[in-house]
C-alpha positions as CSV (number, residue, x, y, z in Angstrom):
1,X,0.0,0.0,0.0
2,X,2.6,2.6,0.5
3,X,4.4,1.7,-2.6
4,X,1.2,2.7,-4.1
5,X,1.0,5.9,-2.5
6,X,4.9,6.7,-3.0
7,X,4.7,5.7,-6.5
8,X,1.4,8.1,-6.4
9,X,3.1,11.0,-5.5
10,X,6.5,10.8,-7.7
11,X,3.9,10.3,-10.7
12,X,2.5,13.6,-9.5
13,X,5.5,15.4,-8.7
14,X,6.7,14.3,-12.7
15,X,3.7,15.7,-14.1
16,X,4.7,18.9,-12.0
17,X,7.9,19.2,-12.8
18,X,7.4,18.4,-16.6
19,X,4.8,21.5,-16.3
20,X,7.2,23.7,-14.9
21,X,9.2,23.2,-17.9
22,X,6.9,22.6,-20.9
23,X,5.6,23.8,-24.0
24,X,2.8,25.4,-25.8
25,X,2.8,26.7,-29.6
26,X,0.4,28.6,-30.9
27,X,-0.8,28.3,-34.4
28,X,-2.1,31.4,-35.3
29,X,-4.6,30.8,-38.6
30,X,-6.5,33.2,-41.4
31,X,-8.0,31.3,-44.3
32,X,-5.1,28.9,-44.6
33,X,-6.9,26.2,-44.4
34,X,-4.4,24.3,-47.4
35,X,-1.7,24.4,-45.0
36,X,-3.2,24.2,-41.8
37,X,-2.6,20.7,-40.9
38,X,0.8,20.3,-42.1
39,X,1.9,22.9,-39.8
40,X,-0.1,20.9,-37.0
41,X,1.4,17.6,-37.9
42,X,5.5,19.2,-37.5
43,X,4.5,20.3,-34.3
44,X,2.9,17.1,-33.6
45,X,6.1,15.6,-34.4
46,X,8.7,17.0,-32.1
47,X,11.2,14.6,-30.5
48,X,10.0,16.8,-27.5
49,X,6.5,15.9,-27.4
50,X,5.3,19.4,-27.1
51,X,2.4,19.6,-24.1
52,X,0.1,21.8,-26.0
53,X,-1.2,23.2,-29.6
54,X,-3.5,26.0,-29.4
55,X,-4.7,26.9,-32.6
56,X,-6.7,30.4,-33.0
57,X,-8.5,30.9,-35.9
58,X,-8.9,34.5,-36.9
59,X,-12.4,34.6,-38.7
60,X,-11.8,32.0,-42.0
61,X,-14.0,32.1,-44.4
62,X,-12.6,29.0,-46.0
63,X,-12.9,24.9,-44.6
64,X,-10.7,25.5,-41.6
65,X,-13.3,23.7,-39.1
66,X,-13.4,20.8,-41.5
67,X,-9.6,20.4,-41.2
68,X,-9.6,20.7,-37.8
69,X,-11.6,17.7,-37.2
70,X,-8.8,16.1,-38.0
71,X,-7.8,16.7,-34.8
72,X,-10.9,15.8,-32.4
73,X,-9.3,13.3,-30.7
74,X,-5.7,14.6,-29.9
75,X,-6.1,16.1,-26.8
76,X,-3.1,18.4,-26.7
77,X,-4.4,20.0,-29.9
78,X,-7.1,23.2,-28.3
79,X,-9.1,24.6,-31.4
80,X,-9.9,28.5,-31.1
81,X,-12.1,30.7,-33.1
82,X,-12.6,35.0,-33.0
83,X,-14.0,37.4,-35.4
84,X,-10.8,38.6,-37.0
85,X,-9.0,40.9,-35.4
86,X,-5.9,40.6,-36.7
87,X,-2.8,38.1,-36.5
88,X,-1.3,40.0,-32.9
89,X,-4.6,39.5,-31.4
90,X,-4.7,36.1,-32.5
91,X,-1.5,35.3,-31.2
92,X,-2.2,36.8,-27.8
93,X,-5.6,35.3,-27.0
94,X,-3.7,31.9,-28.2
95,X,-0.9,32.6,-25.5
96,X,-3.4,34.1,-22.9
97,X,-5.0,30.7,-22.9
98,X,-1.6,28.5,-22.9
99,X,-0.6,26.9,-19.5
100,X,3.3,26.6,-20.4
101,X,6.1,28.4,-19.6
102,X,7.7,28.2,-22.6
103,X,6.3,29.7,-25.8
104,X,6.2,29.7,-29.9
105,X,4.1,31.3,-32.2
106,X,4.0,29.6,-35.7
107,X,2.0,31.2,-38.5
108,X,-0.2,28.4,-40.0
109,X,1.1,28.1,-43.3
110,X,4.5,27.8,-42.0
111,X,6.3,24.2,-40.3
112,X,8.7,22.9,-38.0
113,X,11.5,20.3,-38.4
114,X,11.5,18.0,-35.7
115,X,14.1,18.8,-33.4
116,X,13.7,23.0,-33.8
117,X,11.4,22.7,-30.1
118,X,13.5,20.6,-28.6
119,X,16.5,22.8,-29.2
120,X,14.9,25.8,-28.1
121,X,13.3,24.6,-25.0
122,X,17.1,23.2,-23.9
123,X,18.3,27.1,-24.6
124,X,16.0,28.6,-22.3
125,X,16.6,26.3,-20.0
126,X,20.1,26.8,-20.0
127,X,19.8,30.2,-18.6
128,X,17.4,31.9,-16.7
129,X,18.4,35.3,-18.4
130,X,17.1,34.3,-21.5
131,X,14.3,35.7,-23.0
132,X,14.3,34.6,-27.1
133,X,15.5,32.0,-29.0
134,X,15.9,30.5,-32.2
135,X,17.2,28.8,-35.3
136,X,17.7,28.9,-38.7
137,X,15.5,29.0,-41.5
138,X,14.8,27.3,-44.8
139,X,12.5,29.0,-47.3
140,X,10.5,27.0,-49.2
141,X,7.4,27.6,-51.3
142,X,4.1,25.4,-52.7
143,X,5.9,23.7,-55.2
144,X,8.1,21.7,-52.6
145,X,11.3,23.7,-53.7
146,X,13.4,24.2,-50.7
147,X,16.0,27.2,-50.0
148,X,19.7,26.8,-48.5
149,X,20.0,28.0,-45.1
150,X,19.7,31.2,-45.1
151,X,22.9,32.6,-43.1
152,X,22.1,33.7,-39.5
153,X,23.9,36.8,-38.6
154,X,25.3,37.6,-34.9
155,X,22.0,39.2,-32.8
156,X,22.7,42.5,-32.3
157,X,20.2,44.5,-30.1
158,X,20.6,48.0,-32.0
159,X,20.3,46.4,-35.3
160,X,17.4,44.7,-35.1
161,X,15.8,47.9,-33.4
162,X,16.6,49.6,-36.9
163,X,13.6,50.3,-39.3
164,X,13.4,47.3,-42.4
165,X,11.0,44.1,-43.0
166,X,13.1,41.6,-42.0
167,X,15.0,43.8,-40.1
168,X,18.9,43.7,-40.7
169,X,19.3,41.0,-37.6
170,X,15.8,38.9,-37.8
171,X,14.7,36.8,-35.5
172,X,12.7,35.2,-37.3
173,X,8.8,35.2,-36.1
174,X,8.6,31.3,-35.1
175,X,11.3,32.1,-32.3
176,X,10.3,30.7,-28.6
177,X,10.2,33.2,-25.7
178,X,9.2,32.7,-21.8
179,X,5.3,33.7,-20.9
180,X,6.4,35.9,-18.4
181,X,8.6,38.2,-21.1
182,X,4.9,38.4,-22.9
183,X,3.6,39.2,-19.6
184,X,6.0,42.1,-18.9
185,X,5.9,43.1,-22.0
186,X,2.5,43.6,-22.7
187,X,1.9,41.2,-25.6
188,X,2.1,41.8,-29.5
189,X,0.1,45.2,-30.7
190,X,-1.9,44.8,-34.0
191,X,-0.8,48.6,-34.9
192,X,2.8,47.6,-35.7
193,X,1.8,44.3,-38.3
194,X,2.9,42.7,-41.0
195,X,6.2,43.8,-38.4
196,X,4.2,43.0,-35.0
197,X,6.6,40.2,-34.0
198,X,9.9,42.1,-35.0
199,X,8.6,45.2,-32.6
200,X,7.9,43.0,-29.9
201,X,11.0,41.2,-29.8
202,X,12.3,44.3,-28.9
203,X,9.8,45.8,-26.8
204,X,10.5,41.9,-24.7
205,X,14.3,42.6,-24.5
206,X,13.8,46.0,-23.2
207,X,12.4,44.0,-19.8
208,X,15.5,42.7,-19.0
209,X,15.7,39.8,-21.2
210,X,18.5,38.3,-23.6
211,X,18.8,36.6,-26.9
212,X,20.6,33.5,-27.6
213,X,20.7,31.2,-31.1
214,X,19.5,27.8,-30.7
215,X,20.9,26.2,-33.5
216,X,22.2,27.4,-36.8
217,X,20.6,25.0,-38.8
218,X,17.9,25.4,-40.7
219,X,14.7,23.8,-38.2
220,X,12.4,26.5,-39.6
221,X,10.7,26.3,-42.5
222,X,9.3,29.5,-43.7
223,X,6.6,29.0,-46.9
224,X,7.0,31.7,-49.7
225,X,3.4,32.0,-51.7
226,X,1.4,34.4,-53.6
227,X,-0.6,36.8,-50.7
């Protein structure tokens, strides 16, 4: 009997500590319904089995429910929907509702390869000072032609505060960042988009945070299409 309850306990403790250190993404979605699940599926696939998938979906007007049935049964998939309001809106009421303490925003018509959460969740935990991270990225586009690596630069702080979409320095806008920067912060402001996430990765340094590379390699894939 007190194996039971010892074995009880450490199972609970687990859970806890594996909270303490997990992660959500949030799959922020607008009529990209063609892409959705594929972007769902690389998360899905993470050799760290990410704890949650929040997807918001900004007021489609195309089958985006239907593909989301898809995923009725996967319980650490949460389905969303707003009237649109925008892509920073959708990405805040996605992290507002995540439990995690680590978090990524992926656009829904973008994916993961399936180490890229894994290395940024070992990042952040590294240190407690930082704030951002991320990796490279590989650009591809519909017709399954894939980019080299495009070629990080070193992160400079007054760089990436210059004006330019990217920016000189670009973190790019799948990057992983600590709920509590967004809390200090104040989240992403619609006003600044199609640059929202650029303004905000320097709006979350500016509370004390830093930025560290996660890997060089290429573990995000960033879709070029017409739109």
């Amino acid at each position: 009997s007190m194996r039971k309850y010892a074995d009880l306990y450490y199972a609970a403790y687990s859970d806890s500590l594996n909270r303490k250190h997990g992660v959500s993404v949030v799959i922020s979605n607008y009529n990209y319904a063609r892409y959705l699940d594929k972007a769902i599926d690389s998360v899905l696939a993470q050799t760290y089995p990410v704890d949650e998938v929040i997807v918001v979906d900004d007021g489609s007007t195309d089958n985006t429910t239907e593909v989301m049935r898809k995923y009725k049964d996967e319980p650490r998939v949460i389905f969303i929907q707003q009237k649109n309001q925008g892509v920073a809106n959708a990405r805040n009421n996605g992290i507002a509702r995540a439990t995690m303490p680590f978090v990524m925003c992926l656009d829904a018509d973008d994916k993961l390869m399936p180490t890229y959460v894994e290395a940024c969740r070992n990042k952040l935990l590294s240190d407690k000072g930082i704030g951002i991270t991320y990796t490279g990225l590989v650009t591809f586009n519909d017709a399954g032609s894939y980019s080299q690596d495009v070629q990080l630069r070193s992160f400079d702080f007054y760089v990436q505060t210059k004006l330019g979409i990217p920016p000189p320095t670009c973190i790019n806008c799948a990057a992983m960042f600590r709920k509590t920067m967004w809390e200090r912060a104040g989240g992403y402001k619609q006003r600044y988009a199609p640059a929202e996430d650029t303004e905000f990765w320097v709006r979350g340094m500016m509370t004390g945070y830093t930025v560290e590379v996660a890997s060089k390699e290429g573990l995000f894939l960033y879709r070029g299409h017409e739109g």
